[in-house]
FIRO-595429 format. One record per residue (C-alpha): residue number from 1; residue in three letters; chain; x, y, z. Coordinates in pm, 1 decimal, padded with zeros to 6 digits. Each point is the difference from the previous one (the first is absolute). Example, Ala and Ser with C-alpha at 12.3 -4.5 7.8 and 13.67 -1.06 7.14 Angstrom:
PT   k   r c        X        Y        Z
PT   1 ALA A  01230.0 -00450.0  00780.0
PT   2 SER A  00137.0  00344.0 -00066.0
This chain:
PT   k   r c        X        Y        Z
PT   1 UNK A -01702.3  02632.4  01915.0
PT   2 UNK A  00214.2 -00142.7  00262.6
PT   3 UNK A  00342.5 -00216.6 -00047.9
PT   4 UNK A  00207.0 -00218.0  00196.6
PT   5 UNK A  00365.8 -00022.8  00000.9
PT   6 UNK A  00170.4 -00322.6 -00081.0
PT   7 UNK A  00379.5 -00105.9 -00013.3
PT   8 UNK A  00169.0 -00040.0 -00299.9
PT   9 UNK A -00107.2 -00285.3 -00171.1
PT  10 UNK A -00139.6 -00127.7 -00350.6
PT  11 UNK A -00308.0  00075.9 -00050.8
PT  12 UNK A -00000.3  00011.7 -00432.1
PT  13 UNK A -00261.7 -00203.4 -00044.9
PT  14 UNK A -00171.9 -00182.6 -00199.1
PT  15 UNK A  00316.1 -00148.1 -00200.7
PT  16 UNK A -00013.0 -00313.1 -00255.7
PT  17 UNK A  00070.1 -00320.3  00155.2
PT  18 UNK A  00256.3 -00185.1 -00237.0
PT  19 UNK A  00180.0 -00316.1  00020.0
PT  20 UNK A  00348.0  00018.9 -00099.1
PT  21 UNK A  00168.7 -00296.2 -00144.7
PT  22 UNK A  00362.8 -00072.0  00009.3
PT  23 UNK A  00250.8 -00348.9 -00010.2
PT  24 UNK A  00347.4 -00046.2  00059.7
PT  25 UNK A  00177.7 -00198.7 -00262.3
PT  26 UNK A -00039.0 -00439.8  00105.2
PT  27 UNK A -00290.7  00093.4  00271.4
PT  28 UNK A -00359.1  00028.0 -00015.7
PT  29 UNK A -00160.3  00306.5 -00082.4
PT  30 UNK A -00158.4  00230.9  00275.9
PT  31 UNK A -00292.6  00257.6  00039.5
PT  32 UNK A -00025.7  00249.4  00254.1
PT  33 UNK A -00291.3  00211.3  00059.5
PT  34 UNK A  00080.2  00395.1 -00041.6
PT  35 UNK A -00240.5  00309.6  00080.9
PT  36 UNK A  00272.7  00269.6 -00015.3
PT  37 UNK A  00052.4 -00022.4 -00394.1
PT  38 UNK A  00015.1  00319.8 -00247.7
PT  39 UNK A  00092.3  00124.3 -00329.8
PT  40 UNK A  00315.1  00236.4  00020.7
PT  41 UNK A  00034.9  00099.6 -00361.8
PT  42 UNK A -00192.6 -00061.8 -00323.6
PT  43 UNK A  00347.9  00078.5 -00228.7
PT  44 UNK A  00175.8 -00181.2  00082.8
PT  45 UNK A -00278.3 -00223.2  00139.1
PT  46 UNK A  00078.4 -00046.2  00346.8
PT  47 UNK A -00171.7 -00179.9  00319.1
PT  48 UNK A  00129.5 -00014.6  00336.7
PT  49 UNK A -00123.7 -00269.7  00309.8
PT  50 UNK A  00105.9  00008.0  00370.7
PT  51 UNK A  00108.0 -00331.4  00171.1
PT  52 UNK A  00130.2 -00063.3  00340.8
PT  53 UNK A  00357.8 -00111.2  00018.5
PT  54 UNK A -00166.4 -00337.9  00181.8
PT  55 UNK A -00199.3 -00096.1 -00252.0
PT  56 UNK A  00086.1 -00312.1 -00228.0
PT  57 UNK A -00067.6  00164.7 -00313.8
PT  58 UNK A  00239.0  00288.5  00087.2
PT  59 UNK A  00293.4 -00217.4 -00013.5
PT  60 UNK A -00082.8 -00126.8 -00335.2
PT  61 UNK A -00101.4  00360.8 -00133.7
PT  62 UNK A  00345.9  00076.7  00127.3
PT  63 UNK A  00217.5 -00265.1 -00132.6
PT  64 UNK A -00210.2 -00008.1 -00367.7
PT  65 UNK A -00101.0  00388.5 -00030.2
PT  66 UNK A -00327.4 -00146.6 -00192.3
PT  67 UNK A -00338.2 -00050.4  00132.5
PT  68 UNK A -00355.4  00004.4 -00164.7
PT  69 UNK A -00289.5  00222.3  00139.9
PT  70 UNK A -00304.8 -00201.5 -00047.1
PT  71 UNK A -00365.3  00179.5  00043.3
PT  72 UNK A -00262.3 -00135.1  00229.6
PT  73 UNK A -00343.1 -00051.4 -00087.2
PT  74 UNK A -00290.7 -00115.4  00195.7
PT  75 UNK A  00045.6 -00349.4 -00099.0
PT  76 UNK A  00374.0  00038.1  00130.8
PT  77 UNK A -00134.5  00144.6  00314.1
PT  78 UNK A  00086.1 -00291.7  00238.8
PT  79 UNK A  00368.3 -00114.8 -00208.6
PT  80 UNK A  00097.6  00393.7  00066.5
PT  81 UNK A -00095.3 -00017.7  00357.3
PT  82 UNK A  00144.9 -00354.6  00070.9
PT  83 UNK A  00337.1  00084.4 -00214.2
PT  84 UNK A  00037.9  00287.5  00305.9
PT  85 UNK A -00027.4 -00189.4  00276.0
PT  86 UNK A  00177.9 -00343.3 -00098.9
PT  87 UNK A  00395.5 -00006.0 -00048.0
PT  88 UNK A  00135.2 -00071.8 -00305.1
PT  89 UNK A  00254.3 -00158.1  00204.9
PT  90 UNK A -00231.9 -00321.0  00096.5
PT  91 UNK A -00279.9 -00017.5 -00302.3
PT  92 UNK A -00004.3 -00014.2 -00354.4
PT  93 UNK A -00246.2  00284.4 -00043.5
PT  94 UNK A -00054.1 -00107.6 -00405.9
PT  95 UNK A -00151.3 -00314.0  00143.0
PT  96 UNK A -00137.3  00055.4  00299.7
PT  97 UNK A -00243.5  00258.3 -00159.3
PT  98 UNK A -00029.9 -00197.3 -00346.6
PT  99 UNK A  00181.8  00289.4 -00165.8
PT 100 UNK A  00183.2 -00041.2 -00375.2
PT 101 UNK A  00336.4  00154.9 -00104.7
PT 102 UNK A -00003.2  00175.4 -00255.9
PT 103 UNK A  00330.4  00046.3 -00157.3
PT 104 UNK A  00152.4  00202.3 -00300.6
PT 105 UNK A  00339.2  00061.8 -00087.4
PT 106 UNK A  00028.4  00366.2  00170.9
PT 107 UNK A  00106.6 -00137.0  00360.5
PT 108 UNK A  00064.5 -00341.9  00147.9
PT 109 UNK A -00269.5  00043.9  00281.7
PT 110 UNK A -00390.1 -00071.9 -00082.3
PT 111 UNK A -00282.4  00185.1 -00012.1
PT 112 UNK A -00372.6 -00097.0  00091.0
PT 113 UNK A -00146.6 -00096.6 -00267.9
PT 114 UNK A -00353.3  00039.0  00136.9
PT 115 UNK A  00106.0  00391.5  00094.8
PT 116 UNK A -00135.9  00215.9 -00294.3
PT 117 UNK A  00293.0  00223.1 -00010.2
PT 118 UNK A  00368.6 -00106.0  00078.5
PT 119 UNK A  00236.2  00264.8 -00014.8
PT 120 UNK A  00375.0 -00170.5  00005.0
PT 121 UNK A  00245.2  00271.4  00148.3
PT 122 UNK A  00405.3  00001.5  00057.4
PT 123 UNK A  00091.9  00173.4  00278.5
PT 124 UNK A  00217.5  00318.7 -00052.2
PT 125 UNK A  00028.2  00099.7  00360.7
PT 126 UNK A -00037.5 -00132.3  00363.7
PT 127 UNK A -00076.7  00255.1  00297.1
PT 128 UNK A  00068.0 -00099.6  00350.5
PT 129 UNK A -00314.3  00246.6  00125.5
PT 130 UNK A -00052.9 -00119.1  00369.5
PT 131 UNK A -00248.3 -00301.2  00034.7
PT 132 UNK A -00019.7 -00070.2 -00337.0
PT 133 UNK A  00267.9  00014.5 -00306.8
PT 134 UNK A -00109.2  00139.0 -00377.4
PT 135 UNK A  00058.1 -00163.1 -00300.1
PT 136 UNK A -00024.5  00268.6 -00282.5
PT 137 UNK A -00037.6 -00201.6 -00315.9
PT 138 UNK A -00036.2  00017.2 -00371.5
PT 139 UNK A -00255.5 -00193.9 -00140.9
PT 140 UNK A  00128.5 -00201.3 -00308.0
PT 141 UNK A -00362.3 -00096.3 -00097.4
PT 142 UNK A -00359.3 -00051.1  00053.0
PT 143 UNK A -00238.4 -00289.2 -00093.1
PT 144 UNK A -00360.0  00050.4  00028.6
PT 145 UNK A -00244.0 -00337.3 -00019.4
PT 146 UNK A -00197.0  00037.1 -00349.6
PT 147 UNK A -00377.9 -00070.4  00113.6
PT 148 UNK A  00036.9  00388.5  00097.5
PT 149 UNK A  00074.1  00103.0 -00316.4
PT 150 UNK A -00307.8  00192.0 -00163.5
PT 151 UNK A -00120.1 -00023.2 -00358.7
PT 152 UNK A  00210.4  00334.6 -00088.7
PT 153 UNK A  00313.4 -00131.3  00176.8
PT 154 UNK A -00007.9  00186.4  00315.8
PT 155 UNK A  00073.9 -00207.1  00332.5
PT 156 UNK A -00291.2  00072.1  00212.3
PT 157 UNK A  00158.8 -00023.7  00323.8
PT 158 UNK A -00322.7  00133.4  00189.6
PT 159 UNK A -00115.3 -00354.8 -00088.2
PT 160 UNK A  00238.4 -00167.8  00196.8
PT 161 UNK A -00110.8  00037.4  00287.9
PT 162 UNK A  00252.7  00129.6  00241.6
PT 163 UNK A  00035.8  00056.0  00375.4
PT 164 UNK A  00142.9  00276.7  00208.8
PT 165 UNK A  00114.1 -00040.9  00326.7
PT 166 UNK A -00055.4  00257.2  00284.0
PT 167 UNK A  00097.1 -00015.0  00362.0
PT 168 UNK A -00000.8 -00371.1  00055.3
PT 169 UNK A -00311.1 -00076.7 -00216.6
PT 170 UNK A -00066.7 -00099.7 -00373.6
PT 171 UNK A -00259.5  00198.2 -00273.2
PT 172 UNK A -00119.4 -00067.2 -00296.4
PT 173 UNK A  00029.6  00331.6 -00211.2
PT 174 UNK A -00342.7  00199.8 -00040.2
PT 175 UNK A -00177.2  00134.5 -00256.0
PT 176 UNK A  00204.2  00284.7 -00243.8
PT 177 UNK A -00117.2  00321.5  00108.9
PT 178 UNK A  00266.8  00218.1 -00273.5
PT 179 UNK A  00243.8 -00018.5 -00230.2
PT 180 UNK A  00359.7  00199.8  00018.6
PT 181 UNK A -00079.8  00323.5 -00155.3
PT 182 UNK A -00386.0  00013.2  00059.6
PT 183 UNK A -00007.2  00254.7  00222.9
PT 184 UNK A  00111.9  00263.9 -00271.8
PT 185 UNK A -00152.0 -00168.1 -00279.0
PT 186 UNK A -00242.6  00203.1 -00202.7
């Protein structure tokens, strides 16, 4: 086996592609697209996304310390992509990509109402890390859209249909191939 040597750089791929959702109080809401996105904690529950300081959305995540993390699925594909590379600052991103907010009483800002899963999150913590600055938050909530929800009551989020994003590119998730424990499982 033979390797090469690369400089430092981020190669943790795949990651979910997510649309985060945010509004400051008398403007329009925003959505920016966000590949580095992760859970932190599951007690409390706790998420964490990276944004560069020049980003639009980063002064609103600042000034409100809310934002909703919207999942992408297949049919979001192109919204998720286009939300990345157009500003906030110059397009109403709700309309251009004939999104709905969805709204409930745990933060002022939206979610996507054609996401699957919105998880609304107050940030606890900002981290100045270099290119990008964290926002550790706590999420306050989670709505999940009903036609997932099986006959026993179980949302069946491998029905959704979500994408992962890996070095520049966007995948549909495969086929399962195990479950967490299998390998021991008698």
């Amino acid at each position: 086996m033979s390797k090469q040597l690369w400089k430092p750089g981020n190669m943790l791929y795949p990651v979910p592609a997510v649309m985060v959702s945010c509004q400051r109080k008398g403007e329009r809401p925003n959505i920016i697209t966000i590949a580095w996105a992760g859970t932190t904690s599951s007690d409390p529950a706790m998420v964490s996304i990276s944004v560069r300081p020049e980003r639009h959305s980063h002064g609103i995540i600042s000034e409100t310390g809310e934002f909703v993390i919207n999942l992408v699925t297949e049919k979001l594909t192109k919204a998720c992509d286009w939300c990345g590379v157009r500003s906030g600052r110059d397009y109403d991103k709700f309309k251009e990509m004939n999104l709905t907010e969805y709204r409930t009483e745990l933060l002022d800002a939206p979610a996507i109402e054609e996401s699957p899963v919105n998880i609304w999150c107050k940030v606890t913590k900002t981290e100045q890390l270099g290119s990008h600055d964290l926002f550790l938050a706590e999420v306050v909530g989670v709505t999940v859209d009903d036609q997932y929800m099986d006959e026993k009551g179980r949302f069946a989020l491998e029905q959704t249909g979500l994408i992962a994003y890996s070095h520049g590119e966007y995948y549909t998730l495969g086929e399962k191939i195990g479950k967490f424990g299998y390998s021991v499982q008698k």
